[in-house]
N, C-alpha and C positions, 0 to 999 in steps of 0.2 A: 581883226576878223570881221565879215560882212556874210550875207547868205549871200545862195547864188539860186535865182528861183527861174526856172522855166515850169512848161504843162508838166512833164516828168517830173521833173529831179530839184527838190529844195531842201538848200541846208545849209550851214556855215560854212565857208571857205575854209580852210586849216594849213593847205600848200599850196606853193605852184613852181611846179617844173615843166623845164621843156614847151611850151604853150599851152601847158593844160592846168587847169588847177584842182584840187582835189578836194571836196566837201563827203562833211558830214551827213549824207541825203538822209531826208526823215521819210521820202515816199519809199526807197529801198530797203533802208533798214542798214545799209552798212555803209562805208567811206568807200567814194570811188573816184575817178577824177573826171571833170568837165569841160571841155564838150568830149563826147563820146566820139570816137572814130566811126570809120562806115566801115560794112562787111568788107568792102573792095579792098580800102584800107590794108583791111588786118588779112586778107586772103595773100596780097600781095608780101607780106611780113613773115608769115607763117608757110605759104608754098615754098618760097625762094630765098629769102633772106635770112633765115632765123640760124639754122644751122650752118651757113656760110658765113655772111660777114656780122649779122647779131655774136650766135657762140659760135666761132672758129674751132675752141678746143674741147667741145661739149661732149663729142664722142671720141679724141683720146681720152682724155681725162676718166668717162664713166669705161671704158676698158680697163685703164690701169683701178680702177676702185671697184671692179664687178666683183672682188672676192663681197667685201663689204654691203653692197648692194644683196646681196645675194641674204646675207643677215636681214635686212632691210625685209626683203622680200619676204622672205622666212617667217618674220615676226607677223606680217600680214596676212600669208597664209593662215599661218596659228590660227590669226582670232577669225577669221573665214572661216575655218572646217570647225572653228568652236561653234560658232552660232548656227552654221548651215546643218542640214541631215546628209548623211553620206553619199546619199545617189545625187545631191545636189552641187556641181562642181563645172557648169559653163559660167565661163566668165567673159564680161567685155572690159579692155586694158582704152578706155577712152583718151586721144592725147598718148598710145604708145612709146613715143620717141623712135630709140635707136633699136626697143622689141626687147629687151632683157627680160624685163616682168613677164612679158608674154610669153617668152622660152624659159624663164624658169619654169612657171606653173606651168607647161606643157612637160615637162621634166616631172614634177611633182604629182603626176596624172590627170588634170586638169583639163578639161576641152577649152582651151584662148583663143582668145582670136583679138586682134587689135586694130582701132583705127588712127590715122595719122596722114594730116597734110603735107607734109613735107615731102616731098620726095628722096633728099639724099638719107631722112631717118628711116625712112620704108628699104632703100634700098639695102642697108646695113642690116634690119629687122631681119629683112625674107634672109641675108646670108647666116643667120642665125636658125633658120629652117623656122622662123615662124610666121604663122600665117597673118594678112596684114591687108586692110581696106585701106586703101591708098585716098582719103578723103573727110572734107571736115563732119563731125558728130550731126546731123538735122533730121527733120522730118522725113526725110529721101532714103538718106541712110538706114538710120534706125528701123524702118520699115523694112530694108531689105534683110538686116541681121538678125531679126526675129528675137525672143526675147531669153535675159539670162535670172541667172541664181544670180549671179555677183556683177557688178559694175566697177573698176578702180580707175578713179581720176586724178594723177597725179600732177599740182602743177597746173591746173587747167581751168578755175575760176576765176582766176586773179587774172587771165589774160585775154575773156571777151565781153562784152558789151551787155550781156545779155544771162546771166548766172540764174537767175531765176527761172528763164523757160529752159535752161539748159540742165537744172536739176527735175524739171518736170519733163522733160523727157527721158530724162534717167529714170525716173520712177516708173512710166510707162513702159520701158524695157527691161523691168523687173517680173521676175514671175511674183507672184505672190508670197510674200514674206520674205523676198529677197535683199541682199545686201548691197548698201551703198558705201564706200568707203572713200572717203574724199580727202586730200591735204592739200593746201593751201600754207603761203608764209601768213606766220605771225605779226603782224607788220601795226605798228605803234604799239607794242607793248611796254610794260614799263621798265627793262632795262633801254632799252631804244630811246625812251621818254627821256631819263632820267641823264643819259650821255648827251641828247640833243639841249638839254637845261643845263646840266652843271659841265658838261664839257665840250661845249659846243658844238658839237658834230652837224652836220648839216643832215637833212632826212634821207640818207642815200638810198632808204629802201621804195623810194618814190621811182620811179623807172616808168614812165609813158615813153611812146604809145606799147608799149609789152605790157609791165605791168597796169591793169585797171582799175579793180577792184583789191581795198586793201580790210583782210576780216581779221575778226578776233575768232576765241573760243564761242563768245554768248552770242556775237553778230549770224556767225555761220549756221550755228545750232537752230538760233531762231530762222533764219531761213529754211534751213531743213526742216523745221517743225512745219512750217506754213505751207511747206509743200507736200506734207502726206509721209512725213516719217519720224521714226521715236530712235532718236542718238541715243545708242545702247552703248560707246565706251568712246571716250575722249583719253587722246592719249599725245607724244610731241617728240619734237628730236629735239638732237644736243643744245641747247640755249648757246649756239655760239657767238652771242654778242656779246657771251662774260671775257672773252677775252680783249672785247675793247677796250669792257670797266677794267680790265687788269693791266692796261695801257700800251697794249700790240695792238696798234691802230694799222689792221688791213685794208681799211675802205678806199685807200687811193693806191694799195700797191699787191696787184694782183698773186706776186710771190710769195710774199706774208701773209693771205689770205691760204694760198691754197698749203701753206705751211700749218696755219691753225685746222684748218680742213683734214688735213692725217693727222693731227693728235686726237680731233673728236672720232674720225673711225679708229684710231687703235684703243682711243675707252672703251667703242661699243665692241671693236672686237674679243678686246681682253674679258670682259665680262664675260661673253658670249662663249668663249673656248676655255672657261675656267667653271662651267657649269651655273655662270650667276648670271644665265640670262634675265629670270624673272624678275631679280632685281635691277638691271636695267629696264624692265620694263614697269617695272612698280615705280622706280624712282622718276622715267618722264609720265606714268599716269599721273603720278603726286603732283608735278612740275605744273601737268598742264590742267590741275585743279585752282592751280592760282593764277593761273592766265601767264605760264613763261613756257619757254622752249620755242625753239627756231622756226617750225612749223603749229597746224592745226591740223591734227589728224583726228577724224571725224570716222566711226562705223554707226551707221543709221541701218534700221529696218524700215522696208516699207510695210507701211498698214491701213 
């Protein structure tokens, strides 16, 4: 291991996929990989390519799992109308995708509105009857959609250049004591660690140029704190990398993957329709007090 130091970004080297390699930056505060892509780059990634030839079956697949997602959903609502006041209920679905999020909570009474580069995920959104800015989240934007109670970013740090102005303007399109609700993967945590040391696996959750930035629990937090907000409840999904440690190695065989993938939504459904939601949700807030579970699921206030 060596740093890798430019004007920006210094800090130890730890990967390198694809031509990029991934440090431990000290000026950002989390691991991301270097050199950085350009806007054009990633504009070109995310209008046209992402849901074609990147994910081909990104929106069969979130079809056949919308019962699921809809839990998903559900759960995030919860802690939404927990923390918000009742007349408080516009939300922005930033990074929408294929508009699920957006049309449930428009189902759940919610004023949504979503935004999304892609065009083929817009197009599927609007047939969902929901409403959808066809364009990436920036100063342009944001100014046009005026500001909400809730923001939800799913999916959406880990994959631009720039997470730090991009949480600061999240917070600027917050009203005042508004919710920010962010997930991101969990990426080198220590079951990941622990398969890459004693079982060789290679760092498959390395993915440039898509994924960029790779957070923990205490990395993200501390980002949120620096930019003007108090993380009110940490929380994660299924840790499905225990089934690596349990020796169903999906990482090179997408059918085996997406086979572990229905067993973790029929835990979260079984709980969920046996009345023991809570305790699915007790058991990934517990999870993600010790830094496990598949994701970082962040609700922050701004203050």
């Amino acid at each position: 291991m060596h740093k890798e130091t430019s004007s920006q970004h210094s800090g130890t080297i730890i990967d390198e996929s694809n031509g990029f390699q991934v440090i431990d930056c000290q000026n950002c505060g989390f691991k991301h990989v270097y050199p950085l892509p350009t806007l054009d780059e990633l504009e070109k990634i995310y209008r046209h390519d992402y849901y074609t030839s990147d994910k081909p079956l990104f929106l069969q697949e979130t079809e056949e799992d919308k019962y699921w997602w809809r839990n998903v959903y559900s759960d995030r609502f919860d802690t939404l109308e927990e923390f918000l006041p009742a007349s408080a209920r516009r939300i922005l679905d930033v990074g929408s995708g294929p508009g699920y999020f957006v049309s449930y909570g428009m189902s759940r009474g919610w004023q949504a509105i979503g935004i999304e580069p892609s065009s083929r995920a817009c197009e599927h959104a609007r047939s969902l009857g929901a409403e959808i800015v066809e364009n990436f989240f920036n100063q342009d934007t944001a100014a046009s959609l005026g500001k909400f109670d809730a923001i939800y970013a799913n999916a959406v740090l880990e994959h631009i250049p720039n997470p730090r102005d991009m949480i600061s303007l999240m917070r600027e399109s917050l009203l005042p004591k508004g919710i920010l609700c962010v997930v991101v993967p969990n990426d080198y945590n220590p079951f990941q660690e622990t398969l890459r040391k004693y079982e060789g696996y290679r760092p498959w959750w390395v993915a440039p140029p898509h994924h960029l930035n790779y957070f923990n629990f205490e990395t993200l937090s501390k980002l949120l704190t620096s930019e003007g907000f108090e993380v009110i409840l940490k929380e994660t999904t299924f840790p499905i990398d225990m089934f690596l440690l349990m020796g169903e190695n999906y990482v090179d065989s997408s059918e085996l993957g997406r086979a572990c993938h229905k067993k973790r939504m029929r835990f979260d459904i079984q709980l969920s329709q046996s009345n023991q939601n809570h305790v699915k949700r007790n058991f990934y807030q517990a999870l993600a007090s010790v830094g496990l579970g598949r994701e970082v699921v962040l609700f922050a206030r701004k203050v």
